[in-house]
Structure formats: structure tokens, C-alpha cells
C-alpha positions as CSV (number, residue, x, y, z in Angstrom):
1,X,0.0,0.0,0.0
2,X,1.1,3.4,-1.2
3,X,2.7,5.0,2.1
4,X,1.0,8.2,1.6
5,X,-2.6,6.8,1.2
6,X,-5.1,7.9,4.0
7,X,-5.2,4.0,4.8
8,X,-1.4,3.8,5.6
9,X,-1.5,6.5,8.1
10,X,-1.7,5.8,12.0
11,X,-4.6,6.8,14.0
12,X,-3.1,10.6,15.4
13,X,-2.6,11.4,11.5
14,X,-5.9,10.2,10.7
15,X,-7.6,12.2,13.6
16,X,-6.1,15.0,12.1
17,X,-6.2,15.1,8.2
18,X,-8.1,12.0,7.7
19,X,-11.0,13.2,5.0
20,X,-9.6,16.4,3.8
21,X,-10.1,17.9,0.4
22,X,-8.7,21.7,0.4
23,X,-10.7,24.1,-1.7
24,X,-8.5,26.5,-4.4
25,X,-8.2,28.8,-1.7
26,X,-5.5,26.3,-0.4
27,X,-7.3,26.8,3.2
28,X,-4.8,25.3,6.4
29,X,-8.9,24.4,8.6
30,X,-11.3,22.1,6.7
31,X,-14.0,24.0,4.3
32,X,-17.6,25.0,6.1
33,X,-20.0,24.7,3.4
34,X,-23.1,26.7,4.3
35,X,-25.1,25.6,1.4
36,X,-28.2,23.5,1.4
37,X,-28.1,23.0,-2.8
38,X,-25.8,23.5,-5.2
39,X,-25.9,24.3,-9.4
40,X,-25.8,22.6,-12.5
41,X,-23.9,24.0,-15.8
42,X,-27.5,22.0,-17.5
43,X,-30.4,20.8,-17.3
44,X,-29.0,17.9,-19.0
45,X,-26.1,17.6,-15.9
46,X,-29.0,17.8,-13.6
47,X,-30.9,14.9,-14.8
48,X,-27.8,12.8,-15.0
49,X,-26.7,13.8,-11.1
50,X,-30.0,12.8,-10.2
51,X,-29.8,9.7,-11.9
52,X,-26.8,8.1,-10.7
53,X,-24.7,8.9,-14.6
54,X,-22.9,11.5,-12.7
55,X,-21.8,11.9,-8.9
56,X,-21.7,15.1,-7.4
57,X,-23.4,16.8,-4.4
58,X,-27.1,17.5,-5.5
59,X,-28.9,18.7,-2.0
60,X,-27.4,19.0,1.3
61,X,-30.5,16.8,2.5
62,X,-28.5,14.0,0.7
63,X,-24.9,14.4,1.1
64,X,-22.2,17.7,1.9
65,X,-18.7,18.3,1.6
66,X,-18.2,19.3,4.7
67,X,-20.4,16.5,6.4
68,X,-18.9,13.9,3.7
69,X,-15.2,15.0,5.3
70,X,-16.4,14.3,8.7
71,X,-17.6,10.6,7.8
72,X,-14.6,9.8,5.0
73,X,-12.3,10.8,8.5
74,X,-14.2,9.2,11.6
75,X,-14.6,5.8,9.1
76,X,-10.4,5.6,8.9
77,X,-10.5,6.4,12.2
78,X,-13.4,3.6,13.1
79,X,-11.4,1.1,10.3
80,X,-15.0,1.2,8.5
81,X,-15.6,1.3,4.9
82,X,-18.0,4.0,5.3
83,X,-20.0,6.1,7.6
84,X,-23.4,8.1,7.6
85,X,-23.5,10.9,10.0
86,X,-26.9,12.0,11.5
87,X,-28.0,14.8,13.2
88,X,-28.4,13.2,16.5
89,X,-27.1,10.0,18.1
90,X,-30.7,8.9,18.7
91,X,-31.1,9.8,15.3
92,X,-28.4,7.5,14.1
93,X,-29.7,4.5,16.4
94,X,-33.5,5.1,14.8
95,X,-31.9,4.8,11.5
96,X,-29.7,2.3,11.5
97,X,-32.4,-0.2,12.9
98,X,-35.8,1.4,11.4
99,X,-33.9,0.9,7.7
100,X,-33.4,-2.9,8.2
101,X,-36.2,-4.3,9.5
102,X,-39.9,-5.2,8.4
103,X,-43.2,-5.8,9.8
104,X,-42.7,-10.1,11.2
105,X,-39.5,-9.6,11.9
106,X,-37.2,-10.4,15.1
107,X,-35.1,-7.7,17.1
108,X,-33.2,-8.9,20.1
109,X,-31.4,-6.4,22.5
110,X,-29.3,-6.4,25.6
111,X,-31.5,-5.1,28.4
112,X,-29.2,-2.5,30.0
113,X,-29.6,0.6,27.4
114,X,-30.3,4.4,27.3
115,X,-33.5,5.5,28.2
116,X,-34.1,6.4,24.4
117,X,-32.5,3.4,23.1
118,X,-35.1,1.3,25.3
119,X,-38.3,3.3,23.8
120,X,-37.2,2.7,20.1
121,X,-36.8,-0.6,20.8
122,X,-39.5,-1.7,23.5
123,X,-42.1,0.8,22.0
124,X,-41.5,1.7,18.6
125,X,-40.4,-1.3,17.0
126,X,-43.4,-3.4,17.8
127,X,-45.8,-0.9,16.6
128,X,-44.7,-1.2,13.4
129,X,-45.3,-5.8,13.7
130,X,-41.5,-6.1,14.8
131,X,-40.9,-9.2,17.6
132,X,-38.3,-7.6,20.4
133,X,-36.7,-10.0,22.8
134,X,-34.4,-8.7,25.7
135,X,-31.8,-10.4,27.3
136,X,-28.9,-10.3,30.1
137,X,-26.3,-8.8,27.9
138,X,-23.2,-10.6,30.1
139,X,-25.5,-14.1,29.8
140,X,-24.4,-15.8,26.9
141,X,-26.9,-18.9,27.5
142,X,-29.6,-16.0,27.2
143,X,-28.2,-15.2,23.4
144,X,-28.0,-18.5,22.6
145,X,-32.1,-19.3,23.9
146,X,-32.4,-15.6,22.3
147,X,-31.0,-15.8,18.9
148,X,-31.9,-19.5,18.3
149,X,-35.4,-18.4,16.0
150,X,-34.2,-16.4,12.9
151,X,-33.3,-12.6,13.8
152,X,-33.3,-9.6,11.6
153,X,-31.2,-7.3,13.8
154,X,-29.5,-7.5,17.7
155,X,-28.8,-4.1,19.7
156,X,-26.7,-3.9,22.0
157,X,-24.6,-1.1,24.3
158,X,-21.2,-2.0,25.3
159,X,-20.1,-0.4,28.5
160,X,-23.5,0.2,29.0
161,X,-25.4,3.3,30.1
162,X,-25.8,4.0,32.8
163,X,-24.2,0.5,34.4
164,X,-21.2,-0.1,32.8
165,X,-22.0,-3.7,31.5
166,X,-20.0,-5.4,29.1
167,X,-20.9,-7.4,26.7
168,X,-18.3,-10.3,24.7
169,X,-19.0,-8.8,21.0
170,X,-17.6,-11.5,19.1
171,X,-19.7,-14.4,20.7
172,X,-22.5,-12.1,20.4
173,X,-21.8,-11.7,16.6
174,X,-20.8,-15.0,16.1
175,X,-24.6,-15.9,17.2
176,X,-25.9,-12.7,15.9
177,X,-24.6,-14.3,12.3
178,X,-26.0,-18.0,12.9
179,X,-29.5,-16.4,13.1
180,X,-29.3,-14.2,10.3
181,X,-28.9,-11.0,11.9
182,X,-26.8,-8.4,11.7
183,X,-25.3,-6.9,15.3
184,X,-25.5,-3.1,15.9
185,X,-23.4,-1.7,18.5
186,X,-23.6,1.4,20.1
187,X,-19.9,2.3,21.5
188,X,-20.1,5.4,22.2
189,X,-18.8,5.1,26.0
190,X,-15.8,3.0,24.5
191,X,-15.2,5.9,21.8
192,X,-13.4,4.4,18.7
193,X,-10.4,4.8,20.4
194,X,-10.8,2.2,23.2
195,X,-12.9,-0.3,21.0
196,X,-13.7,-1.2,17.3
197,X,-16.5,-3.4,17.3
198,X,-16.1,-4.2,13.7
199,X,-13.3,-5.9,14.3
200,X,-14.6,-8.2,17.1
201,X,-17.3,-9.2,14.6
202,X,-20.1,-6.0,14.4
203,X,-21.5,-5.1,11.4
204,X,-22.7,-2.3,12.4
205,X,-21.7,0.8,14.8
206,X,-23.2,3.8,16.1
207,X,-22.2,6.8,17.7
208,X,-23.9,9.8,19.7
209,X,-21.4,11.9,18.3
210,X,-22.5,14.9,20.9
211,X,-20.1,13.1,23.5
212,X,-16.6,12.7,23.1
213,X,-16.4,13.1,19.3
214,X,-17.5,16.9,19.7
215,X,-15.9,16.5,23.4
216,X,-16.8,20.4,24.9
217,X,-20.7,20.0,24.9
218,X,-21.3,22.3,21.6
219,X,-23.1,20.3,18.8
220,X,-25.2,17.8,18.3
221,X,-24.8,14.9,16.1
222,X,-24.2,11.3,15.1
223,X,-22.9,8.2,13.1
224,X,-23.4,4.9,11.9
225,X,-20.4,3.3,10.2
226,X,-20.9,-0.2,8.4
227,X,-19.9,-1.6,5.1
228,X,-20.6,0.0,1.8
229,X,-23.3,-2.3,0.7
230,X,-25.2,-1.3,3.9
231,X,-24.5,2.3,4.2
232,X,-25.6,2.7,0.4
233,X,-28.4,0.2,-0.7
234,X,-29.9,-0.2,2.8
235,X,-29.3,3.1,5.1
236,X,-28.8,5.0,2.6
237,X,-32.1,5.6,0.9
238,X,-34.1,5.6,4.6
239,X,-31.5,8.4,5.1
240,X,-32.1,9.9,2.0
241,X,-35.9,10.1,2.1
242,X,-36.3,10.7,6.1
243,X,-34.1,13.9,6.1
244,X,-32.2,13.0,9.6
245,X,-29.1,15.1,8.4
246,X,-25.9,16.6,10.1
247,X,-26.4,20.0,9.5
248,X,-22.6,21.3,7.7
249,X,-21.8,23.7,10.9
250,X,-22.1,20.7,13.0
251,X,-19.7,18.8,10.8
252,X,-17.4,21.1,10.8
253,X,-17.2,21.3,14.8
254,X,-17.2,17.2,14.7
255,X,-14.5,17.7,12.9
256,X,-12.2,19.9,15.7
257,X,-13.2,17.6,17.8
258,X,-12.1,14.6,16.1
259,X,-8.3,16.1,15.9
260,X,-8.2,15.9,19.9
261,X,-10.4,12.5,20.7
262,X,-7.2,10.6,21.5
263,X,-5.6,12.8,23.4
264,X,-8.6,13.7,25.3
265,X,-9.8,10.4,25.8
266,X,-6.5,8.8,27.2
267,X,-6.7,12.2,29.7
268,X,-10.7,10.8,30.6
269,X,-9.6,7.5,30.8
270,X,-7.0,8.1,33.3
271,X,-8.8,10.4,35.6
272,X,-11.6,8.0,35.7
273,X,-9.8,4.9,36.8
274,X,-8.1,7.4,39.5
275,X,-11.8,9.0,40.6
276,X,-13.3,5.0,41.0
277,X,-10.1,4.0,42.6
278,X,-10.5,6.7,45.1
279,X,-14.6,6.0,45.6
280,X,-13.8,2.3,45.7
281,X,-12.8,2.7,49.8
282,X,-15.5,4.8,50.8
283,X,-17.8,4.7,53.1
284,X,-21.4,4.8,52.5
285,X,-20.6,3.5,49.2
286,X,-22.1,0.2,48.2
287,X,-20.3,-0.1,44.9
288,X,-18.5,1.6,42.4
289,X,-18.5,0.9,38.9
290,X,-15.6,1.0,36.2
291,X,-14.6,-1.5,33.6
292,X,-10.8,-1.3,34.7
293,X,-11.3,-1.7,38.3
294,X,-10.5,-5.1,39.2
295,X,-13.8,-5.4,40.5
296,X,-15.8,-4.6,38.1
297,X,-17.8,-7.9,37.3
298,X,-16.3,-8.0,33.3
299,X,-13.2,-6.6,34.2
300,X,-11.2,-9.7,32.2
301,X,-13.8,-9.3,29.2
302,X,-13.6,-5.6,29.1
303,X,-9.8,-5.4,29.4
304,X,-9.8,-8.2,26.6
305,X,-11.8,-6.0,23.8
306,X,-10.7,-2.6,24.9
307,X,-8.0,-1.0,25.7
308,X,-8.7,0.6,28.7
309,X,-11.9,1.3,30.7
310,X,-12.9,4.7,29.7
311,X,-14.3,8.1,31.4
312,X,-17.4,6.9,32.9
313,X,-18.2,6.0,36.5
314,X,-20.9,4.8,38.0
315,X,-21.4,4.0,41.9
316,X,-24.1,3.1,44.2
317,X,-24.4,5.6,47.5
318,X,-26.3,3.9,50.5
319,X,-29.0,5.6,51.5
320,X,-31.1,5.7,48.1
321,X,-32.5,8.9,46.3
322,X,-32.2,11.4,49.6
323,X,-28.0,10.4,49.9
324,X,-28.1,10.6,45.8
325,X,-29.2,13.8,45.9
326,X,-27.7,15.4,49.3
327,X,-24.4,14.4,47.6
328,X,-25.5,15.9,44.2
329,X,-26.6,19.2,45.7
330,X,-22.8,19.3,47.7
331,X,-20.8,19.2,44.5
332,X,-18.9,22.4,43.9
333,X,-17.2,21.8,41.0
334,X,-18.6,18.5,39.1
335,X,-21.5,19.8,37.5
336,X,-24.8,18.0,37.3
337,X,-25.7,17.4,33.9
338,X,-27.1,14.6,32.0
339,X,-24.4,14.7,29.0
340,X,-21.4,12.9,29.3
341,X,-18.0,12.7,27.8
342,X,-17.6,16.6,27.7
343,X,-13.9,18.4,28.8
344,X,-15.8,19.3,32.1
345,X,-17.1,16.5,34.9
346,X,-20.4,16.1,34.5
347,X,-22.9,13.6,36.9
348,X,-26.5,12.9,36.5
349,X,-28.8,10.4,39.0
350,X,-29.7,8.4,36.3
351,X,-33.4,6.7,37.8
352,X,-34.8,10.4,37.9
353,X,-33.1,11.9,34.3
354,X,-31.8,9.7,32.0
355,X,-34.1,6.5,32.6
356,X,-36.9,8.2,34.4
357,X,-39.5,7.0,32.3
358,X,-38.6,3.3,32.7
359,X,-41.0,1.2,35.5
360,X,-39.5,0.7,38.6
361,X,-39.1,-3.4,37.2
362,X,-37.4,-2.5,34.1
363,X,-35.0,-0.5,36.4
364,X,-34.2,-2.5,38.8
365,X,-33.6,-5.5,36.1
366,X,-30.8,-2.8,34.7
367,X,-29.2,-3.0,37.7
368,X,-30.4,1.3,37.9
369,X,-30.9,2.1,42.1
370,X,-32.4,4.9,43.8
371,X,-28.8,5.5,45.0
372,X,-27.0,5.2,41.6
373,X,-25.2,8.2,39.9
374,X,-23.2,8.4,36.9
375,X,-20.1,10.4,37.0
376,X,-18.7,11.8,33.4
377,X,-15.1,12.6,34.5
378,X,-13.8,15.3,32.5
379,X,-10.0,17.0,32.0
380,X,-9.7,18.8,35.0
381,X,-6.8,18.1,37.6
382,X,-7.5,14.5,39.0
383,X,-7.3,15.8,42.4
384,X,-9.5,18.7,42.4
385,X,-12.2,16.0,41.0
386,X,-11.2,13.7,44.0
387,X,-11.0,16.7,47.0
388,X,-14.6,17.8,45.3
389,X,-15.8,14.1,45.6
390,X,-14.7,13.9,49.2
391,X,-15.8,17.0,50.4
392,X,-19.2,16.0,48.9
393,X,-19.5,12.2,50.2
394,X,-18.5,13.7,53.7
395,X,-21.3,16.6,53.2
């Protein structure tokens, strides 16, 4: 392979220029195109970009140049061969199952997911004649009972939100394929820089680009990267036809944010494994939750398909809701916020934001308590996090 081809490059270059196409203005910061259509030299040249003769950007509903650098560079980044953005990460998890599947057919999912993740998949699916099964995502005798009837399409989260559950990808896929289906993953807690589901076996992945691709809580905005013959015959005309676009300003900022995601995340990562070390002793705390503690449950599993545990904590104060929220209210510098993987620490009490709608059953089957909170540990100084913590917990 040609040593200068965008393929060749490691993953800090490819953060940096993967995707970009320089305008004759011979600019040094990608192109922000502002333009919802563009113009033909004929009628003749518009018929033919309309009809597939000739490619070329036709409406911004369809495809950018700005929005098309930001999926050329986070597919080299993901090692995908191509990638739809969408204007929301919810967006990009509607889309990449709502193209796929048919009235009669069968959707299984892990049971720990995102409030909104849960809805499209409990609620919405079956309105439209779509069988959903859930299952134990760590309980691989559950996928095997699961995916044992032919399967359109499995969904899972891997760390999951808010509990931190992992999930072994490749037997899942490997199961996924014997029924048929195809397995979606949604890593955005893992970031493409700590996992690549693809390469355990995925064929597809989604991201809620909001979180650590943007990284400073400014955009919206999301992906689904997958091979070509998905992203164009089967996503892409649901795409096309549904209008869930990036908007090219979004793209753009997606794009800053990619240059830094690996030097940010290693900076989250870190401070993350040093704030759950730190809660891991405490008093008053029933558990703390982090795939590279030792004690997380999956520790061996997580430590096998990533390559570290990433910025997310989750622990369990005693004392329920009124010791959740005592503690919340005493933070001083960890905001409380229900985004995650932004520069600053952000925490949230999941049963009451995030998954508020879900039944007090479906709840406690996540593993979700009255007590839990989920820490987004951002790039401040580890120890001001920790002395904030403390000062809190003994509040």
C-alpha cells in the first residue's frame, strides 16, 4: 500500500487530516459549506446527477462536503468502509435499525440501554409488527435461547449506560450471524479509540457523536459506520428520504473535535480509573462501577476488547435517592448534567433523568438504584475531582 494513502497513516494522522479535500483557496482548517443546494452547468447535468450517470453533491439533505469529510475521517478512524452521520445520536440509532427491519420480523437487544435506546426498541419497533426479545447482555446462554429463532437485527450497548455492563462482542456476533442477523453496536462510552466493534465481529456501529467526538458540549450529532453495501443500498435511501441530516456547521465542529479525541480520551480514561479507585474505599458507598477496576464484574472481558476502561463512572451511594441527591446538591465543581464525555465533569442520577421513564421493574432489572449516579469525569486536575468528591461524600 502506497505509504501516503489515508489508509497507511496511524490513527493521530488520521484524527487530524483524515477526509480532507482543500478548496483553491488552499485553506490550512477544513471548508464549512453553508449551502443547502448546489448548481448545475445544464439541465442535462442535472438529470444525470439525479440519476446516478454523474456523482456530485445534489442537496445537502443527501450528502455535503463538509459533512462527507467528517464521515470519510471518523470511518479511517473507526477502520470502517464507510460512515453516515446523522443529526443526532438517537437519530443514528433510529436509523440504522428502522432501515433494516420489516413488519414479522425479530429484534433482540441487551436489556441495559439508554432511556431512548429502550423506547425505540421496547415501543416503537413493535408498533410497526417487529418481535423484540431482551436479554442479560453478560449471559451468553440467554443469546443462545435468544437468537436460536431467525433474527433480523441484535442491539446492543457496550459499556452500557448507565451500568457499565459489558458485553463479549464477538460471541454475540458469532450468534448474531447464525440467526441471520446483523449486530449493531452502540460504543459510544468505549469511543473508537478504546474499542472497534467491527473488528470483534459488528456489522454495524453507532455513535452519539454529541459526546466525546465533539468533546466540549457544543453540537449535536451522530454516526453509523458499516460496510458500503449497507450504508448505500440499505441506510442510505431511509437516510435519504427521512431527512435526519448533520447540519454542515455541525460537521465542521465534529471535525475539531475529532483532531483531539485521542488525546482527550486517554486524559478521561485516566482520571476515571483514579476517581473509581479513590470512591472504591469509601464509606457509604455500596459499589463503584468502572470496567478497569478489578472489581468490576467484566473486568477480564472488558480489558480483553478494549484498551482501557474509559471516562465513565458509576457508583451506588447507600441511602437511596435522599443520599443521591444530598451528595449531588454538595458538589462544587462537578456539574450536574445529563451529557457525558464533555472536557468538564459532568454527573447525573440516572433513575430520575436519564431513565426516568422506565418502570421501577425495568429499572431494577438494569441494575439502575435509587442510590446510583453516573459520573462523566472530565479533564480537569485529577485531584481537584477527587478533593470535590470527598468533600461531597462527607457533606
Amino acid at each position: 500500500m502506497d505509504d501516503t494513502s489515508p489508509k497507511a497513516w496511524r490513527q493521530a494522522t488520521r484524527l487530524v487530516r483524515g477526509g480532507l479535500r482543500r478548496t483553491g483557496f488552499d485553506e490550512t482548517s477544513e471548508a464549512l459549506f453553508l449551502t443547502s443546494g448546489y448548481v448545475y452547468a445544464s439541465a442535462a447535468e442535472a438529470e444525470e446527477s439525479f440519476d446516478g450517470r454523474r456523482e456530485r453533491f445534489v442537496y445537502s439533505r443527501f450528502r455535503n462536503p463538509t459533512i462527507a469529510t467528517f464521515e470519510e475521517r471518523l470511518a479511517l478512524i473507526e477502520g470502517a468502509p464507510a460512515c453516515r452521520a446523522t443529526a443526532s445520536g438517537m437519530a443514528a440509532v433510529h436509523a440504522a435499525l428502522m432501515c433494516q427491519v420489516a413488519a414479522g420480523d425479530r429484534v433482540v437487544a441487551s436489556r441495559a440501554l439508554f432511556g431512548s435506546c429502550q423506547y425505540i426498541i421496547a415501543e416503537l419497533l413493535p408498533r410497526f409488527g417487529v418481535e423484540v426479545v431482551f436479554v442479560d447482555g453478560p449471559d451468553l446462554a440467554q443469546w443462545r435461547a435468544a437468537l436460536a429463532p431467525p433474527t433480523r437485527a441484535v442491539f446492543i450497548e457496550t459499556p452500557a449506560n448507565p451500568t457499565l455492563e459489558i458485553i463479549d462482542v464477538a460471541a454475540v456476533a458469532e450468534l448474531a450471524h447464525a440467526a441471520g442477523a446483523r449486530l449493531v453496536v452502540d460504543n459510544v462510552f468505549a469511543t473508537p479509540i478504546l474499542q472497534r466493534p467491527l473488528e470483534l465481529g459488528a456489522d454495524v456501529v453507532v455513535y452519539s457523536a454529541t459526546k466525546h467526538i465533539d468533546g466540549q458540549g457544543r453540537c449535536l450529532g451522530g454516526a453509523i459506520l458499516a460496510d458500503e453495501a449497507f450504508c448505500n443500498d440499505v441506510l442510505g435511501p431511509y437516510l435519504r428520504h427521512t431527512g435526519p441530516c448533520l447540519s454542515p456547521f455541525n460537521a465542521w465542529v465534529l471535525l475539531k473535535g475529532l483532531e483531539t479525541l485521542d488525546l482527550r480520551v486517554e486524559r478521561h480514561n485516566a482520571n476515571a480509573l483514579a476517581v473509581a479507585r479513590f470512591l472504591e474505599g469509601r464509606a457509604g458507598i455500596a459499589r463503584v462501577l468502572h470496567p478497569g477496576l478489578e472489581s468490576h464484574p467484566q473486568h477480564a472481558l472488558a480489558m480483553r476488547q478494549m484498551t482501557a476502561g474509559g471516562g465513565i463512572v458509576a457508583f451506588e451511594l447507600e441511602g437511596g435517592r435522599e443520599r443521591a441527591y444530598r451528595f449531588l446538591d454538595a458538589l462544587r465543581l462537578i456539574d450536574i448534567s445529563n451529557n457525558l464525555g464533555d472536557a468538564k465533569s459532568l454527573i447525573c442520577h440516572p433513575a430520575t433523568t436519564t431513565h426516568q421513564r422506565l418502570s421501577t421493574a425495568d429499572k431494577a432489572a438494569m441494575g439502575i438504584g435509587e442510590g446510583m449516579v453516573r459520573l462523566s469525569v472530565g479533564l480537569e486536575d485529577a485531584a481537584d475531582l477527587i478533593d470535590d468528591l470527598d468533600a461531597a461524600l462527607r457533606a
